[in-house]
C-alpha positions in Angstrom: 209.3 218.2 52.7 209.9 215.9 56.1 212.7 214.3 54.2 214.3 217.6 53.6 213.6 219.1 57.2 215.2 216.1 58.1 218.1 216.1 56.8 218.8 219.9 57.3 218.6 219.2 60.8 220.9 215.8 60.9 223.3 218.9 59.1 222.5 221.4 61.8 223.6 218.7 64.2 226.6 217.9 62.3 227.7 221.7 62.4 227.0 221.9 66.2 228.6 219.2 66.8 231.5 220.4 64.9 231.6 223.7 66.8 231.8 221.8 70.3 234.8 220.1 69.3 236.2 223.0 67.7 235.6 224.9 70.8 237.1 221.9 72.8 239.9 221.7 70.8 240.8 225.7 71.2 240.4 225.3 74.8 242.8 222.4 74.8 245.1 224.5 72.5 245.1 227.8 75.0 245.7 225.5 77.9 248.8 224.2 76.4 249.7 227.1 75.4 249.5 228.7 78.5 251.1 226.0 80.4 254.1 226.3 78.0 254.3 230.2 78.5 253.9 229.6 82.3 257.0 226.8 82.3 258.9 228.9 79.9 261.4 230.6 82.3 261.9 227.3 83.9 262.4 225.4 80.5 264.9 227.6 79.0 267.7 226.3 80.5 267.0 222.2 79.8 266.0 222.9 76.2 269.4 224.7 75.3 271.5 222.7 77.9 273.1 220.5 75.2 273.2 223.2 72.8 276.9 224.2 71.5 276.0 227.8 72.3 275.5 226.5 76.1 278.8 224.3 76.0 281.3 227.5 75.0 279.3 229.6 77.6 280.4 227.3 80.4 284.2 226.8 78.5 284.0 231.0 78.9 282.3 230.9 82.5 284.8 228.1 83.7 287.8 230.1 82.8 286.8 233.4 83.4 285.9 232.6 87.1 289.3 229.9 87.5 291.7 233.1 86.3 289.9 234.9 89.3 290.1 232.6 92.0 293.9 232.0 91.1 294.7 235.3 91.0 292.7 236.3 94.4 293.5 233.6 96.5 297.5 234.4 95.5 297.3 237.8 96.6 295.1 238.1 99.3 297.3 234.7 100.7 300.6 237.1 100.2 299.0 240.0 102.2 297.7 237.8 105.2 301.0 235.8 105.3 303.3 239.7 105.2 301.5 241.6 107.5 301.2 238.2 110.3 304.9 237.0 109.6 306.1 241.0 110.7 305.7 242.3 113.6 306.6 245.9 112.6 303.7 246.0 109.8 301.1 245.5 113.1 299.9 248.7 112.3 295.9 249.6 112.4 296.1 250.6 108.5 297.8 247.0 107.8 294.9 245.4 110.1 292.5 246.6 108.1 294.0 245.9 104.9 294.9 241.9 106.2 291.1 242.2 107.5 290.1 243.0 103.7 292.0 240.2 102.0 290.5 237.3 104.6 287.0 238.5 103.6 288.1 238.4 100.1 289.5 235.0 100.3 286.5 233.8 102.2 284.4 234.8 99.3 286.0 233.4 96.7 286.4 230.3 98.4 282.4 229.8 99.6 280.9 231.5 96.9 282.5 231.7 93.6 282.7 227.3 92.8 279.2 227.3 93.5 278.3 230.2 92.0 279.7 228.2 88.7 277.8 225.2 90.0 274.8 227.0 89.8 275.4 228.7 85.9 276.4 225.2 84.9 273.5 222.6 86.5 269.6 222.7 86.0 269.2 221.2 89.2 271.2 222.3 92.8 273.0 218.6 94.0 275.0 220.5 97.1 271.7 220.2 99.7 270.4 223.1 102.4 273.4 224.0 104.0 275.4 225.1 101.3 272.2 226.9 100.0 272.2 228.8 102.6 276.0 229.6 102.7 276.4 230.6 99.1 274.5 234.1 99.4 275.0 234.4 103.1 279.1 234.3 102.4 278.9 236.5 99.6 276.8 239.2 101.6 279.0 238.8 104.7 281.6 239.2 102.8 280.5 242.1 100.7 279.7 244.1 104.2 282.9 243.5 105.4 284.9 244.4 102.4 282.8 247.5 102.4 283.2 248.4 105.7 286.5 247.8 105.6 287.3 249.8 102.7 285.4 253.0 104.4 287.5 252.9 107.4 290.6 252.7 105.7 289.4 256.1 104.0 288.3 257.2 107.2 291.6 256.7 108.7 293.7 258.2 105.9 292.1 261.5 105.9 292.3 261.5 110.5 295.8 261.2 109.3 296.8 263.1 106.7 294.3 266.6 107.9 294.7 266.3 111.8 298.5 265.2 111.9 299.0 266.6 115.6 296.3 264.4 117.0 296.5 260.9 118.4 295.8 257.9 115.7 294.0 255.4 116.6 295.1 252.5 118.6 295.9 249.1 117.8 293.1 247.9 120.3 290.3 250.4 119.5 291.3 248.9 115.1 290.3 245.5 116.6 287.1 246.7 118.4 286.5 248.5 114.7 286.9 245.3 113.0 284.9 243.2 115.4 282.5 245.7 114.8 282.3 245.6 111.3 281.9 241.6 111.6 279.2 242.4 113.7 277.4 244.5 112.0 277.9 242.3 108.5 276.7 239.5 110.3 273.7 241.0 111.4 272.9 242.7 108.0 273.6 239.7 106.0 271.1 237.1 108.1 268.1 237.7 105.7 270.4 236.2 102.7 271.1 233.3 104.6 267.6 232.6 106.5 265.4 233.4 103.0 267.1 231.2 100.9 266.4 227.6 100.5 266.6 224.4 98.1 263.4 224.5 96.3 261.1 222.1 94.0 260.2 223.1 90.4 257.8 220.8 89.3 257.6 220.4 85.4 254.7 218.8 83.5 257.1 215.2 83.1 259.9 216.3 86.0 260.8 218.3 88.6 264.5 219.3 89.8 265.6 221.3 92.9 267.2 224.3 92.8 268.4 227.4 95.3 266.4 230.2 95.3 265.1 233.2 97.5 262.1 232.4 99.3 261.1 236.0 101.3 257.9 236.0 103.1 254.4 237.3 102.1 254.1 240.3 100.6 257.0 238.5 98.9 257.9 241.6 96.1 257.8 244.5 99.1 259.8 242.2 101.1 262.1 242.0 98.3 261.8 245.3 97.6 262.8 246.4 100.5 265.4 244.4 101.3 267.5 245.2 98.0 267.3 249.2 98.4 268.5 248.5 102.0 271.1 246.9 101.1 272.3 249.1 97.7 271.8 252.3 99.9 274.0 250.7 102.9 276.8 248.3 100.8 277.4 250.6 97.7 275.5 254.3 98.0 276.6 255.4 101.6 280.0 253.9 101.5 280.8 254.9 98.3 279.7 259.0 99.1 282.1 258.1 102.8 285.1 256.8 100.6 284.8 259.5 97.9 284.3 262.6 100.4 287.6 261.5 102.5 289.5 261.0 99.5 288.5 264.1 98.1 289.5 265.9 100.8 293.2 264.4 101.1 293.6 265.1 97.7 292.4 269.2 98.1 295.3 269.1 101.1 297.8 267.6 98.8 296.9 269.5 96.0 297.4 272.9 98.3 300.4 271.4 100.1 303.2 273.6 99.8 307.0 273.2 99.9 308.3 274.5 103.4 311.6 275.8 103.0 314.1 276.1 100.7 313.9 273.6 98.3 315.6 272.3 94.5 314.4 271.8 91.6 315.3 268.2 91.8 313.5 268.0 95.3 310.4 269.4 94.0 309.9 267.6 90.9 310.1 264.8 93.3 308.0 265.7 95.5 305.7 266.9 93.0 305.6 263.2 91.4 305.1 261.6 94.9 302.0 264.0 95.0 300.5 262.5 91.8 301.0 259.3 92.6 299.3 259.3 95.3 296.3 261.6 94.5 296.0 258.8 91.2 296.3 255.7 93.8 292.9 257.4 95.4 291.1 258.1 92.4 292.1 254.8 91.2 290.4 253.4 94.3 287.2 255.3 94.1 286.8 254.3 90.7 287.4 250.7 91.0 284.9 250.4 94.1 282.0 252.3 91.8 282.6 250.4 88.5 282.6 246.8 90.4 279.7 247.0 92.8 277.6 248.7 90.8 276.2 246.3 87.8 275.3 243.8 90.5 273.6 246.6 92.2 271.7 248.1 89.4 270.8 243.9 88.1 269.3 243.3 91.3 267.3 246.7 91.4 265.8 245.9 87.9 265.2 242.3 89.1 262.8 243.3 91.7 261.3 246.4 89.6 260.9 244.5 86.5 260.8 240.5 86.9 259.1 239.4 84.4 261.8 240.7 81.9 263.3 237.6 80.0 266.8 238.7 80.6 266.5 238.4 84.7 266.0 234.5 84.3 267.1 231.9 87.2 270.5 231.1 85.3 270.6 234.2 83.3 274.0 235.1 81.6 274.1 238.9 82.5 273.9 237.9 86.2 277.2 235.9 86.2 278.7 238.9 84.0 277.7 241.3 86.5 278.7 238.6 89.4 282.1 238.3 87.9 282.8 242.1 87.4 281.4 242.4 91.4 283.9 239.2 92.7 286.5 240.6 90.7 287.3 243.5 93.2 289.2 241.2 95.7 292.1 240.7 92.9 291.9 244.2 92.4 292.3 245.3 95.9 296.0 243.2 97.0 297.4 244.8 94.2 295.3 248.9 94.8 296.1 248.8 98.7 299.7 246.7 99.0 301.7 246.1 95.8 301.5 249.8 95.3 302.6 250.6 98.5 306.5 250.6 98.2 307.2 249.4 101.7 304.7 246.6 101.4 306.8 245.4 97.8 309.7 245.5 99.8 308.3 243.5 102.5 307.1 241.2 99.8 310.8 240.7 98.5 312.7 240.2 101.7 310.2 237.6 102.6 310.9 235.9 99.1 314.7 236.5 99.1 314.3 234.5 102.8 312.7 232.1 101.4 314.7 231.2 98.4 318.0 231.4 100.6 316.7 229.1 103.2 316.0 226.4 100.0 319.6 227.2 98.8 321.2 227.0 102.2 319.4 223.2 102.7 320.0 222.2 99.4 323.5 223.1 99.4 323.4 220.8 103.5 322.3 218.1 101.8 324.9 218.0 98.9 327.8 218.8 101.3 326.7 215.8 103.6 326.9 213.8 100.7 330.1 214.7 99.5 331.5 213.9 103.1 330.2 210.9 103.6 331.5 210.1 99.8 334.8 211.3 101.0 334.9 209.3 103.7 334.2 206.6 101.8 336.8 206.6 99.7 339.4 207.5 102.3 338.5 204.3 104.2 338.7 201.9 100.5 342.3 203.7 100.0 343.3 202.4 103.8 341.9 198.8 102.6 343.4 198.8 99.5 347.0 200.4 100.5 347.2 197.7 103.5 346.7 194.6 101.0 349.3 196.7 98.7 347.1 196.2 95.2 347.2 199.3 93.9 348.1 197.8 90.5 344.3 196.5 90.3 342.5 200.0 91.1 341.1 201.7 88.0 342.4 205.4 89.0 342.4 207.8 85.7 345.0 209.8 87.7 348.3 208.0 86.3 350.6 209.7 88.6 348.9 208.2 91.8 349.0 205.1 89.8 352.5 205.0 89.5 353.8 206.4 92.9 352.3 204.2 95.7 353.9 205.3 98.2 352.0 208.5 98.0 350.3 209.7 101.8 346.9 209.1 101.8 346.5 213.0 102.0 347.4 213.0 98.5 344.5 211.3 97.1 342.7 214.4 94.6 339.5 214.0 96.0 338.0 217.4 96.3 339.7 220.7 96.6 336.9 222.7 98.8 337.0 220.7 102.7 336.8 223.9 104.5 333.6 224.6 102.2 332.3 221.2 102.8 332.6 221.5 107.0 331.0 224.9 106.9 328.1 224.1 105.0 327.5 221.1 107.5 327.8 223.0 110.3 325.1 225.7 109.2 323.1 222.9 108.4 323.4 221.1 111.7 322.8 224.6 113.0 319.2 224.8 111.9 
């Protein structure tokens, strides 16, 4: 009976035994587990970085964000360069819009590359500095643009409703634009103070990346700081710009002809009407449908980050970044290549351009064909003085067989009065 005591309690033991490792083992098991769900945002992007699914994302990103830099740094550099090269486009409208384009231009140049840089790498390689630049340019920017955009509006409808009154002046536009520098400045420092190169430590690694680093309460913080900024970059301009247009377009629309006018006359000016009520609605709308994806990411960011889609790298970020960036080619092309004066400017300033090239280029050929002329003048004196024309290869046969021709004779080219003007423009220059 011992015996079997016994060895019903070596089996008791066994199964305790048994139980503890089990235990051990499920503890071991949650741990990892947990550890893999905790380093799972973080992983993401190194487990699929190789992946051909990640290589045509970057092919797509690469391109997508290279057709916008091209496009906006050619038409924002075509605004600047037409409104500073003429003096009679120094208008307060025109230093507004030239103010627009050089906060466009500075955006795409300190932001967008790396922007890509960011999408592409796990880990950030550029150090503090330009950590702190990347999202302090784009909010600067951002401000300004705004801004920018409302006092254009702003100015337009002091225009167009209280004709009789005196615009504004060319000084008080500059203190409005110092203004708005100011005030971007100011409202952008949290972007660039916050935001630092950090260390993610993995179980085997660790790599550095940028990130936003607010102080404690760190959510209300964040919070607070994105309604701030949706309310005063995209809710409060957008109602400014929208309320101003809509009241030019209620005069226009109630504008009447004053006098007696034609058919032909009125269709026109019926037409010119349209167009311009469209140009502002076109406006309005582009300023709503760009700004506000980023706006609405960043609100569910803070509201909801623990959704899988708001990753570090995430793909619908860099959509949303795209469609946000891609107002500055949009607004060249809105405010200046719509304008009719502004194409014309554009043209003259090209026609000048190309005609200057001509004009050199055709120099440069004259010169040569003088100094070719008088090269061969001064072989025909050599050659007549040692009287061997019989030797000289000539394809003309009837200089060959009348020496005594005058030196004047020689067929060398029939346009001299061409060739001496054409040096003398040049040496003009």
């Amino acid at each position: 009976m011992m015996d079997y005591f016994d060895h019903f309690q070596n089996i008791e033991d066994f199964l305790q035994g048994f139980k503890n490792k089990s235990e051990n083992l499920s503890a071991v098991a949650a741990f990892t587990l947990h550890m893999k769900l905790a380093t799972n945002e973080t992983n993401v992007t190194l487990l699929t970085m190789n992946s051909p699914k990640h290589v045509i994302g970057n092919i797509i990103l690469i391109t997508a964000y290279a057709v916008l830099m091209c496009i906006s740094l050619f038409g924002n550099s075509i605004v600047c360069y037409v409104i500073m090269r003429n003096r009679r486009m120094y208008t307060v409208t025109n230093f507004f819009i030239a103010n627009m384009a050089v906060s466009d231009l500075f955006v795409t140049c300190c932001n967008v590359p790396f922007n890509i840089a960011r999408y592409m790498l796990d880990e950030w390689p550029f150090g503090d500095f330009i950590c702190h630049l990347m999202n302090f340019s784009l909010m600067i920017s951002v401000y300004v643009s705004t801004f920018t955009l409302t006092a254009i509006a702003l100015d337009r409808q002091y225009v167009l409703l209280y004709p009789l009154k005196p615009r504004i002046s060319k000084r008080t536009g500059l203190i409005i634009l110092l203004m708005i520098w100011v005030i971007s400045f100011l409202l952008s420092l949290p972007y660039g103070i916050y935001t630092e190169v950090e260390e993610v430590n993995f179980i085997s690694t660790s790599v550095k990346r940028c990130r936003s680093v607010f102080p404690e309460p760190k959510a209300e913080f964040e919070m607070t700081l994105t309604l701030t900024t949706t309310i005063i970059q995209y809710f409060i301009p957008l109602t400014i710009i929208g309320f101003s247009y809509g009241r030019i377009v209620r005069k226009l629309w109630r504008r009447t002809h004053l006098g007696a006018v034609t058919h032909a006359q009125q269709r026109f000016q019926n037409r010119a009407k349209r167009k311009s009520i469209k140009l502002l609605i076109i406006v309005v709308v582009v300023f709503a449908l760009c700004w506000m994806p980023l706006n609405l990411y960043h609100i569910l960011t803070d509201f909801h980050p623990d959704t899988s889609v708001f990753r570090y790298n995430s793909t619908a970020f860099f959509v949303f970044h795209w469609i946000a960036i891609s107002s500055t080619c949009y607004n060249p092309f809105v405010y200046c290549w719509m304008n009719e004066s502004f194409r014309k400017e554009v043209k003259s300033r090209v026609d000048v351009c190309f005609k200057s090239r001509h004009s050199s280029r055709q120099g440069i050929l004259s010169r040569c064909d003088f100094l070719h002329r008088c090269r061969l003048k001064t072989m025909s004196k050599i050659l007549r003085s040692s009287s061997t024309f019989s030797t000289i290869p000539y394809s003309n046969k009837s200089y060959r067989d009348s020496p005594e021709k005058s030196k004047d004779d020689i067929p060398l080219y029939e346009t001299s009065q061409t060739v001496v003007y054409d040096l003398s423009n040049v040496s003009a220059d």
